[in-house]
C-alpha positions as semicolon CSV with decimal commas, in nm:
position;residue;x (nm);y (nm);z (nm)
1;X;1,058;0,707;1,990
2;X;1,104;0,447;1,724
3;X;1,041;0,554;1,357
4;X;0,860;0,276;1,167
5;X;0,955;0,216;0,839
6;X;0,740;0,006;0,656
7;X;0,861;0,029;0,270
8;X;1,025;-0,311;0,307
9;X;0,697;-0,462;0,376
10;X;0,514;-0,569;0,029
11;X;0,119;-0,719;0,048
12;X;0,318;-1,017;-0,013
13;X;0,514;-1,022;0,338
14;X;0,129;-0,885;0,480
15;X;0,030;-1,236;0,410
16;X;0,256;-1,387;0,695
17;X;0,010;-1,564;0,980
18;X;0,236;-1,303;1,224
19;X;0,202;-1,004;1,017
20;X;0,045;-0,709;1,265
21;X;-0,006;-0,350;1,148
22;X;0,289;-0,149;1,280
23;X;0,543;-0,461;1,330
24;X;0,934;-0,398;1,229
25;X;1,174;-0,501;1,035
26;X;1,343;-0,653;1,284
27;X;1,034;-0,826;1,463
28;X;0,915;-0,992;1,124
29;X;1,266;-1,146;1,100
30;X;1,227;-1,286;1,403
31;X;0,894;-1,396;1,364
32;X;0,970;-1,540;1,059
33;X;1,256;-1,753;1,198
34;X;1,044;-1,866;1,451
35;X;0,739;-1,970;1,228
36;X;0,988;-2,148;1,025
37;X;1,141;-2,389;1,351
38;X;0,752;-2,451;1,389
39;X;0,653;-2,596;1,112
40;X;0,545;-2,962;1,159
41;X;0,204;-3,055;1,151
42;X;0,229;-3,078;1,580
43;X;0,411;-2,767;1,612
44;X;0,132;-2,586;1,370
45;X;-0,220;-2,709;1,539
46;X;-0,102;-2,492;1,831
47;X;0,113;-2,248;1,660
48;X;0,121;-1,866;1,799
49;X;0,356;-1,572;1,644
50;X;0,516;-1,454;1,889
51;X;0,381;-1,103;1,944
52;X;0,051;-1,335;2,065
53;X;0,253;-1,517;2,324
54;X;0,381;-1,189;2,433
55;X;0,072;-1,061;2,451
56;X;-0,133;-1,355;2,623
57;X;0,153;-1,364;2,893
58;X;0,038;-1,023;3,012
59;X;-0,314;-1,114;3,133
């Protein structure tokens, strides 16, 4: 079982539009890189982290 460490995360980083309670390290970074190659103005009307995509594709 994972052990999730969550000093690195300030109320700063909480701010993030793909912050989610419980997320790692490693999936903000990744999350964050994403967000940032999605960043103009077409690529943000139908932006979604990627924890949502992951999520949606499930149903």
């Amino acid at each position: 079982m994972e052990e999730r460490n969550d000093k690195w995360l300030t109320p700063t980083l909480k701010e993030a539009p793909f912050y989610y309670p419980g997320i790692t390290l490693e999936e903000y970074e990744r999350e964050r890189e994403y967000f940032q190659n999605h960043q103009t103005p077409k690529d943000m009307i139908n932006y979604a982290p990627l924890w949502k995509q992951k999520e949606g594709s499930k149903n």
